[in-house]
N, C-alpha and C positions, 0 to 999 in steps of 0.2 A: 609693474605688478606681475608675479608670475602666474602663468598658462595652465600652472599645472591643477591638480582636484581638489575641491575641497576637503577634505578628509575627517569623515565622522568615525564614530566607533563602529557601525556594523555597516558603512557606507561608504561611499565616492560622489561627489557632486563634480561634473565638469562643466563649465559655467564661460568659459571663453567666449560663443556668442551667444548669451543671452543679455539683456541690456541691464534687467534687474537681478542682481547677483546674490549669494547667500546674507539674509541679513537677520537681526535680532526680531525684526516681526512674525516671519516667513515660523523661524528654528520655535518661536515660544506658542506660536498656532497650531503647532504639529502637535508640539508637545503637550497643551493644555487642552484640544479638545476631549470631549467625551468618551469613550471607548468601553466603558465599564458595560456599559447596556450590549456587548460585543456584538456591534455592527457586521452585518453578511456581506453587505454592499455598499463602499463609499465612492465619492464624485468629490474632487478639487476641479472647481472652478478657476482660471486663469494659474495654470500649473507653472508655466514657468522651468526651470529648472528640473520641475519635479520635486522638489525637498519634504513639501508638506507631506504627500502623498509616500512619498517613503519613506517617512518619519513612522506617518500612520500601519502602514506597512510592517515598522517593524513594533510594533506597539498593540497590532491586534493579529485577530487572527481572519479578517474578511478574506471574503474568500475571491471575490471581484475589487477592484479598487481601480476605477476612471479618471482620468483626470483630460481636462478641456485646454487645451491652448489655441492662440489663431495665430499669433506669430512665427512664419516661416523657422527662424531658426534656434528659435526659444524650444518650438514643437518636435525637431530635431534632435536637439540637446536633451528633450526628458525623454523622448523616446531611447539616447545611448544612456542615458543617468538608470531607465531602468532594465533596459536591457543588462547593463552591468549588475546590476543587483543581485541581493539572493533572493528576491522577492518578485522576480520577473518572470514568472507563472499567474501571479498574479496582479497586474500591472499595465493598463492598457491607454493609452494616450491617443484622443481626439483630435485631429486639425481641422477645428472649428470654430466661430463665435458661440456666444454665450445664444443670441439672437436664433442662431441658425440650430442651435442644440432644442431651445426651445419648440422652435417650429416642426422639429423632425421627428423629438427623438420622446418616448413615452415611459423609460427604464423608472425604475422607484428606487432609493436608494434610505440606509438606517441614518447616514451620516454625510453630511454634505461639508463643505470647507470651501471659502475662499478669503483671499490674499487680495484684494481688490487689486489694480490700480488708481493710483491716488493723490491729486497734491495734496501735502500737509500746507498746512500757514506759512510755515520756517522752511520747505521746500523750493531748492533753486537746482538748476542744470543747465550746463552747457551743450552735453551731448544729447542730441534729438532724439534717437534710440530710444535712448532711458525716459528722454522727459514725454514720450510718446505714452512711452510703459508704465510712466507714473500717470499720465492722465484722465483724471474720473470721467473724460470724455469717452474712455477706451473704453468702458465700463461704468458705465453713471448706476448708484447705487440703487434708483428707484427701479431700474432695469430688474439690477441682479436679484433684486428683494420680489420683485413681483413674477418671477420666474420658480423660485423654490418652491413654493407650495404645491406643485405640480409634481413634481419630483421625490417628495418628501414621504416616505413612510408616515402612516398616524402616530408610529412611537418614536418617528427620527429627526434628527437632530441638526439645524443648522448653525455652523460657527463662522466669524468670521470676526478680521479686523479694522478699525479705521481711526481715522485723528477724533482726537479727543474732542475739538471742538465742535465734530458732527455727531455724536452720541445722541441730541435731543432726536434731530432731523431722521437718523436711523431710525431709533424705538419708533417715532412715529411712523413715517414708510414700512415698516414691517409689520405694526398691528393694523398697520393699512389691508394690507395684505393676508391679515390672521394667522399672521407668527408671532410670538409672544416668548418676552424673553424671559427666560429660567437660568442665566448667569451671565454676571457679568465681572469684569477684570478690568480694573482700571491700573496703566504702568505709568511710573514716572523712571525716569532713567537714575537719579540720585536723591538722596535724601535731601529733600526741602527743593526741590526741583517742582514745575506744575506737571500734572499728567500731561504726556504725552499722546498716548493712544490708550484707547477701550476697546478690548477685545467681548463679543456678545455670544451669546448661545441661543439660540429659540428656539421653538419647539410649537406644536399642534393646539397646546391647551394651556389655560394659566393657569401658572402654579405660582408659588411663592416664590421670586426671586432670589437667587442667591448672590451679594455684592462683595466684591473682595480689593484690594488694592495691591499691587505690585511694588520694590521699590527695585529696578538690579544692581545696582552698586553702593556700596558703602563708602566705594576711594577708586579711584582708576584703576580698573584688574583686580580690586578685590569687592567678589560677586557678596549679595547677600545669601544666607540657609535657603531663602526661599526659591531664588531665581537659581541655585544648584541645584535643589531637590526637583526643579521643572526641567533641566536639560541636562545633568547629569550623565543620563543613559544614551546622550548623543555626541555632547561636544570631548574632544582627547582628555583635554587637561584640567576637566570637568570630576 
C-alpha cells in the first residue's frame, strides 16, 4: 500500500500511522453534516486523521474548529494533516480522551461530529492498532452521548455515525440524555444490499424528524447522483 497522501480536492490526508485510515464513513459524515445554520465553533470528537474536521473546514466558514484525539500518533497525524492545510488558522487538535475533555474542558460549540470507534457485526481484524480503534470499548456510545449536552449550543447540532443494527440503542441513549434526533440517514452500500450504517443528527428540542436513505453504488465504481452530489466537492474523480 503506498505511504503516500490521500489526496482530496482542496486537501492532503497523511494517514501512515494512524490505524483508522480514510474511509467512506469518516468522507460522507464530513460531508452530510449540518453547516447551513453556519456554525462559529465546531468539535470532532475521536478526529483521527483529521478528515472530518477538514472537510468541515472547508465547507463552512467557523471560525474555531477542535477536534479531540488520545491516540499518540493518530493525534500527531491530524496535528501535520492540518497544519498542511489551508485551514490551519483555524484548526486546533486536543491530545485527550473524550473522558478527560469532559471533566476539564467547559467550551460550547454550534456543531459537534464524531466518527466513533466501533465494531460492526461483519467487523474483523488482524492488526491490534486498528482493532483497538475500532473498539466501542475505546468510546462506548453511552459515554460519548451523555457528554454532548454539556457542550452543545441550544441551537447546536450533534451528528454522528454507527452500525445500523445499533440505531434503536443510540435514539434511545440519546433522548436519555435530552438529545433528540432531527435527521437521519440510513446507507446501504448497493441496491438491494441491507443498511449498513445510520448516520443521526440531534439537536436541544423535537422537532420533526427528517428520514432519508442512502444507496452508494449502482455497480462497482459506478456511484449513484445521490452519493456524488454528497462528496463531489471532495473526492478527485468525483
Amino acid at each position: 500500500m503506498s505511504s503516500g497522501p490521500f489526496r482530496f480536492k482542496q486537501f492532503d490526508i497523511r494517514q501512515d500511522r494512524c490505524a483508522m485510515k480514510v474511509g467512506t464513513d469518516g468522507v460522507l459524515l464530513g460531508a452530510w453534516a449540518t453547516v447551513s445554520h453556519r456554525p462559529g465553533a465546531i468539535l470532532d470528537i475521536g478526529a483521527g486523521t483529521g478528515l472530518i474536521a477538514l472537510m468541515l473546514a472547508q465547507r463552512s466558514d467557523a471560525g474555531l474548529i477542535d477536534a479531540l484525539e488520545v491516540d499518540d500518533d493518530a493525534f500527531e497525524q491530524c496535528v501535520e494533516n492540518f497544519e498542511a492545510s489551508p485551514w490551519n488558522d483555524r484548526l486546533f487538535c486536543y491530545h485527550a480522551g473524550w473522558d478527560e475533555f469532559v471533566d476539564e474542558m467547559d467550551d460550547r460549540y454550534d456543531l459537534i461530529v464524531s466518527n466513533p470507534p466501533f465494531y460492526a457485526a461483519d467487523y474483523r481484524s488482524d492488526d491490534e492498532t486498528r482493532a483497538k480503534a475500532r473498539s466501542n470499548f475505546s468510546l462506548p456510545f453511552n459515554e460519548l452521548l451523555a457528554g454532548i449536552p454539556k457542550f452543545l449550543n441550544p441551537d447546536g447540532k450533534f451528528a454522528m455515525v454507527a452500525p445500523a443494527a445499533e440505531e434503536a440503542r443510540i435514539l434511545a441513549l440519546a433522548e436519555a440524555n435530552d438529545l433528540f434526533s432531527e435527521r437521519i440517514l440510513r446507507v446501504r452500500g448497493h441496491e438491494g444490499a441491507p443498511v449498513k450504517r445510520t448516520y443521526f443528527e440531534f439537536g436541544l428540542a423535537r422537532v420533526p424528524v427528517q428520514e432519508e436513505e442512502l444507496t452508494i453504488e449502482l455497480d462497482r465504481h459506478v456511484y449513484t447522483e445521490d452519493y456524488i452530489a454528497l462528496t463531489k466537492d471532495f473526492y478527485l474523480k468525483m
